[in-house]
C-alpha positions as CSV (number, residue, x, y, z in Angstrom):
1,X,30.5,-44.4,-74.1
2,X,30.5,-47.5,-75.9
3,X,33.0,-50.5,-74.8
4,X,35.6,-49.8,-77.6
5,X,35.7,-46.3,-76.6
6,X,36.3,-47.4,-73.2
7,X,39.0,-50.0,-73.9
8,X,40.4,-46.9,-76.1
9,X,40.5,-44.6,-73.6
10,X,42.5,-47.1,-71.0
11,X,45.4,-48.1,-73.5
12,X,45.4,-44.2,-74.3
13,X,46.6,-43.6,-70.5
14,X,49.0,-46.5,-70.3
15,X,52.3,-46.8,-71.2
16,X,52.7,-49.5,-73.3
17,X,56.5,-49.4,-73.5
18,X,56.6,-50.2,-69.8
19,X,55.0,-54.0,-70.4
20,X,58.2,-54.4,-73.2
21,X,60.7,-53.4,-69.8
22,X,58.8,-55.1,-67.4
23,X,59.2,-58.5,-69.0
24,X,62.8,-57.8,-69.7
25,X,63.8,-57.4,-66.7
26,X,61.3,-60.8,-65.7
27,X,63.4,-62.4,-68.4
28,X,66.8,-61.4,-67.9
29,X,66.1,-61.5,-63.7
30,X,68.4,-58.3,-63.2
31,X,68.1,-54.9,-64.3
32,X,71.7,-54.2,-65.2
33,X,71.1,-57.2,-67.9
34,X,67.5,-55.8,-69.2
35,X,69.3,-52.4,-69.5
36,X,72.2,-53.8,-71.8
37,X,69.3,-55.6,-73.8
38,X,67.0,-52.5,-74.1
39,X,70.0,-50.3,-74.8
40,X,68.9,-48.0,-71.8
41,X,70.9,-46.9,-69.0
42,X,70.1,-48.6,-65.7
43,X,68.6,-45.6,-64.1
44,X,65.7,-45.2,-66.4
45,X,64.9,-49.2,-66.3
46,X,65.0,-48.7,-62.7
47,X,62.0,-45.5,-63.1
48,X,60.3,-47.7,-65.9
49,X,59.6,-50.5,-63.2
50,X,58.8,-48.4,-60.9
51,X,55.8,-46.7,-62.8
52,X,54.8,-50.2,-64.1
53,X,54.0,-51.2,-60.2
54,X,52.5,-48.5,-60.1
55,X,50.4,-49.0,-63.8
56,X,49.4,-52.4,-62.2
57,X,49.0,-51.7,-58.6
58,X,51.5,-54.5,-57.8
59,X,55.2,-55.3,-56.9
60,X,55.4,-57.4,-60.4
61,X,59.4,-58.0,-59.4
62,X,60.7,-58.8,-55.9
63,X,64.6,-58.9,-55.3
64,X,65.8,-62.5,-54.1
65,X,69.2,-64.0,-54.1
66,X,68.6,-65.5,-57.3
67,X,67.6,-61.9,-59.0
68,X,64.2,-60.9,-59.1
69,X,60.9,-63.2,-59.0
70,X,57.5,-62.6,-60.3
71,X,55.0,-62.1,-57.9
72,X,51.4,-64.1,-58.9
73,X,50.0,-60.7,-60.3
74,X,53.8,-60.7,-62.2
75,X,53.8,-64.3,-63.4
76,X,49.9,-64.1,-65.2
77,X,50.9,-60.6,-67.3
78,X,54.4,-62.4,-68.0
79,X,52.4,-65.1,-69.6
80,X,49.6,-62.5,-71.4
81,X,52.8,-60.9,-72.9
82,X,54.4,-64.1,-74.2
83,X,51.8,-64.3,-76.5
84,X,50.7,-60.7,-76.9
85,X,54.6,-58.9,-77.6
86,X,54.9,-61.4,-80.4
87,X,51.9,-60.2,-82.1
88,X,52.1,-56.5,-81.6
89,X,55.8,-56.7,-83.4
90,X,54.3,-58.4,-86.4
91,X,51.6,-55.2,-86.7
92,X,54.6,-52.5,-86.6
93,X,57.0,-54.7,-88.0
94,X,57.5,-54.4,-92.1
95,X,55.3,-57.3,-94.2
96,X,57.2,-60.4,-95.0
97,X,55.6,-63.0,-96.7
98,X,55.8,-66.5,-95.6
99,X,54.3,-69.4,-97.8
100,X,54.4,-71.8,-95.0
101,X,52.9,-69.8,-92.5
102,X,50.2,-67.4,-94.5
103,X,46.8,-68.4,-94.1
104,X,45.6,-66.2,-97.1
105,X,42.8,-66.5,-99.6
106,X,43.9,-65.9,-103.6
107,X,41.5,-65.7,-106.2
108,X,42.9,-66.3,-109.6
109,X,42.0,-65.8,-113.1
110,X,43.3,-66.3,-116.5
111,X,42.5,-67.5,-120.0
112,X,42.1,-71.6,-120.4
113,X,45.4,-71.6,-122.4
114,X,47.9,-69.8,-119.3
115,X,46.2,-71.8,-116.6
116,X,46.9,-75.1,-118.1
117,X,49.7,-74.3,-118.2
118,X,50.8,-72.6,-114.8
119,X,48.2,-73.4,-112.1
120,X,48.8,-77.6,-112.1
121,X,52.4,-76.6,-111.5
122,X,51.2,-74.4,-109.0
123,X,48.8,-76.9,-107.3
124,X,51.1,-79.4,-107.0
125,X,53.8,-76.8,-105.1
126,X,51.7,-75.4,-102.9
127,X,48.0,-77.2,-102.5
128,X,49.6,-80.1,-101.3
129,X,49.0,-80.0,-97.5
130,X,52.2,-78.5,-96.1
131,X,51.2,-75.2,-96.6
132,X,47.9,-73.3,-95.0
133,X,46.5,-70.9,-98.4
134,X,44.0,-71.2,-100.5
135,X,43.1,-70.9,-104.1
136,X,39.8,-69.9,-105.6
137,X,40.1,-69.9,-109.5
138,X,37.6,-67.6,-111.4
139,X,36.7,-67.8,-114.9
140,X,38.3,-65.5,-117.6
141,X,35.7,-62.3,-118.2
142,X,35.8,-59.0,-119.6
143,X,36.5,-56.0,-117.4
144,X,38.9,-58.4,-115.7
145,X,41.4,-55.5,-114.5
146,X,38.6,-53.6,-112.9
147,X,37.9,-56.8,-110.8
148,X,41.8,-56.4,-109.7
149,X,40.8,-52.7,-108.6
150,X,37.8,-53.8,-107.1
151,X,39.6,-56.4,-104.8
152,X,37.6,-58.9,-106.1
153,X,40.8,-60.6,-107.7
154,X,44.2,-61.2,-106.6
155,X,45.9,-62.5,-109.5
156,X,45.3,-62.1,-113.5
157,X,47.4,-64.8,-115.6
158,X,47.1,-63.5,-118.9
159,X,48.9,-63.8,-122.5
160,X,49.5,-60.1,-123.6
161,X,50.4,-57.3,-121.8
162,X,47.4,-55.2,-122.9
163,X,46.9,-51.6,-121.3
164,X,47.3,-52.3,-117.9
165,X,46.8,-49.2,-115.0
166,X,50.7,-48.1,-114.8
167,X,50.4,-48.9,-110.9
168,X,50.1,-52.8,-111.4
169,X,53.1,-54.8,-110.9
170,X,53.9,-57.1,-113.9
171,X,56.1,-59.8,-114.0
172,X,56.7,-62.7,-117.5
173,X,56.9,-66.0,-115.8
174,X,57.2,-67.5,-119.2
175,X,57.2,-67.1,-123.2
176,X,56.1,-69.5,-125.7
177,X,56.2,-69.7,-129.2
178,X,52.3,-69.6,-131.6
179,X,51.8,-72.4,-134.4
180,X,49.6,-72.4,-136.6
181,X,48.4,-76.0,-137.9
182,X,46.5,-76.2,-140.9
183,X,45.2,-79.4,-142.4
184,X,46.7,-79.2,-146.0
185,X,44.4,-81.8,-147.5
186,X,41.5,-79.5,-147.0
187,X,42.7,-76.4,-147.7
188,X,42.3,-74.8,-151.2
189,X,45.0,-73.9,-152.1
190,X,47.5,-76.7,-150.6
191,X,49.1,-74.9,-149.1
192,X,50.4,-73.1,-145.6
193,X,49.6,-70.0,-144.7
194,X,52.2,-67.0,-144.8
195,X,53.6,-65.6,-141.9
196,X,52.3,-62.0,-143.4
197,X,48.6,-64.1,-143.8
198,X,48.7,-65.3,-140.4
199,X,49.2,-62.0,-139.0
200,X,46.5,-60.1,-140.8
201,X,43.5,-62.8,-139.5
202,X,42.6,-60.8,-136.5
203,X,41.9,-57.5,-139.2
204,X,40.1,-59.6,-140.9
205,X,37.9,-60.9,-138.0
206,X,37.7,-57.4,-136.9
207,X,36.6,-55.9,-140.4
208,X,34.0,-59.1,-140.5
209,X,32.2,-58.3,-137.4
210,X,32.0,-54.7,-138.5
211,X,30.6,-55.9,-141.8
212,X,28.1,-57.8,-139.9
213,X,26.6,-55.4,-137.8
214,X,26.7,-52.5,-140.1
215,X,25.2,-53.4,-143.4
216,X,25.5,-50.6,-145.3
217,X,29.0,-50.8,-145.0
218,X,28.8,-53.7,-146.9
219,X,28.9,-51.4,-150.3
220,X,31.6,-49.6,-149.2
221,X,34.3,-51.8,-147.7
222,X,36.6,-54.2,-149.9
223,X,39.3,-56.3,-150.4
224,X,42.4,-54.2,-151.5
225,X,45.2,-56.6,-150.9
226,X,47.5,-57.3,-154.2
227,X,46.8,-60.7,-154.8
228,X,43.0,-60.4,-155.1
229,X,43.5,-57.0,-157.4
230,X,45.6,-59.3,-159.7
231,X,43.3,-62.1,-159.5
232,X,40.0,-59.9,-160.6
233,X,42.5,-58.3,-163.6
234,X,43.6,-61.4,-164.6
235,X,39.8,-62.5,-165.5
236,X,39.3,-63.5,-161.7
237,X,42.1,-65.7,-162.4
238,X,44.8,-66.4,-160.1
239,X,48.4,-65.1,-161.4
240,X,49.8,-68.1,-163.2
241,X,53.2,-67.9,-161.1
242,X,53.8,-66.9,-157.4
243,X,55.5,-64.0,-156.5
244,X,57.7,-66.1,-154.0
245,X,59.1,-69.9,-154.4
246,X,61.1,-71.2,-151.2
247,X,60.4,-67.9,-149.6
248,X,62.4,-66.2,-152.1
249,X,61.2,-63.8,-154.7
250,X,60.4,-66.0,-157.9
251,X,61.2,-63.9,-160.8
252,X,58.5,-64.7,-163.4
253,X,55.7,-64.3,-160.5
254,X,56.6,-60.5,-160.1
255,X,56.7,-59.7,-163.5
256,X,53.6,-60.8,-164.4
257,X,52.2,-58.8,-161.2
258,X,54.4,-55.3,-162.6
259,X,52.8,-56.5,-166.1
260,X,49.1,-55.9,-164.4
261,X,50.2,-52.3,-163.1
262,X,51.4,-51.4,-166.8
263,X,48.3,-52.4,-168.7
264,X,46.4,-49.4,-168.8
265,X,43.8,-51.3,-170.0
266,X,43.6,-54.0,-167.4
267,X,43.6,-51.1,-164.8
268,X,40.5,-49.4,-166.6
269,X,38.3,-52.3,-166.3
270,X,39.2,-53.1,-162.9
271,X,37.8,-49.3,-162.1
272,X,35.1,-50.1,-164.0
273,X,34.3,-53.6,-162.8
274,X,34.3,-52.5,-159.3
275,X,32.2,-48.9,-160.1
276,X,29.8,-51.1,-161.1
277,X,29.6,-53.0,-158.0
278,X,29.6,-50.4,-156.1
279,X,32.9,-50.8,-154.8
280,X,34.6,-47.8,-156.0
């Protein structure tokens, strides 16, 4: 038998409950008091320290006119169990969590764009010497929740709620608002892009890289949008008036879109132009 299994087999046999009695009673100096404070009736705190004297093979508690006093055998368990009860009720008792007494270790990741944003706030709070944890940033990868399932991460910072396993806990600690800035000087045209522009870039990035990796799909993959089928039927001309001025509908600009649609013939040889290249 191996010493664990020994020190196993001894706490198996003893009754712990009898050390919690035993230093009431050392405490309170009378067991009509350590009965009140265990809720027990005096009777069975008078049985519990009997058994303990006998658990220990000592008196532990003699009566004087002052209530009862430790004997020397009583006085060193008294002072094992100052520091020992303390730490057995923070095993049973339910997890609270301190910041100025937790001593753990987090590991933290995030893309650049949350973490300058949230951990210098965060450092300043908490890294600043009054409190006893530590913070170990990681970079941003891929796989990053499976890292969380691993253990190998605490904490993901992150900027979209993504598909996340349906047991992690998920909480906003803030929103902020996307601009786009566009230099108009070198932009052709001079202009801004639309909010309905904006929003298709990461299709187009997406339909890029498929293009690039898959060239025969180059053949068979175009542009559909409205504005470049009016362009190619217009002699790969842009429409000479927008469709929207001031972000309202500009009446000349959509009739001379509806005009494209009705000319037959402008629809034939955009069928044609693009059978030719293989785009149809």
């Amino acid at each position: 038998m191996d010493m664990m299994s020994m020190r196993l087999e001894k706490l198996r046999q003893a009754d712990l409950n009898l050390l919690v009695t035993f230093a009431a009673i050392a405490e309170e100096k009378s067991i009509t008091a350590a009965a009140s404070r265990l809720l027990l009736s005096q009777p069975a705190v008078s049985r519990a320290l009997q058994r303990a004297r006998a658990m220990f093979e000592d008196d532990l508690l003699i009566r004087s006119p002052n209530g009862f006093e430790l004997t020397l055998r009583g006085r060193k368990i008294l002072d094992e169990l100052e520091g020992l009860l303390p730490r057995m009720e923070n095993l049973v008792a339910p997890a609270l969590f301190d910041p100025l007494r937790e001593k753990s270790h987090f590991r933290i990741s995030g893309p650049d764009n949350v973490c300058t944003v949230v951990l210098p706030r965060l450092c300043r709070q908490y890294a600043n010497g009054r409190y006893q944890v530590q913070f170990e940033f990681l970079p941003w990868q891929s796989g990053i929740t499976e890292l969380v399932e691993h253990g190998q991460l605490d904490l993901v910072l992150r900027n979209d709620e993504g598909l996340l396993p349906s047991h992690f806990q998920l909480e906003r600690l803030y929103k902020e608002d996307w601009i786009c800035a566009v230099a108009r000087e070198t932009s052709d045209p001079r202009r801004a892009p639309s909010i309905q522009a904006y929003s298709i870039f990461p299709r187009i990035q997406q339909i890029d890289q498929m293009l690039r990796q898959d060239k025969a799909l180059r053949r068979r993959v175009f542009e559909v949008h409205p504005e470049v089928s009016f362009t190619v039927m217009n002699g790969d001309k842009p429409i000479p008036e927008p469709k929207k001025v001031n972000r309202r509908v500009h009446a000349l600009g959509m009739r001379c879109a509806k005009n494209f649609w009705r000319d037959k013939t402008l629809l034939r040889a955009f069928w044609r132009q693009n059978h030719r290249l293989g785009r149809l």
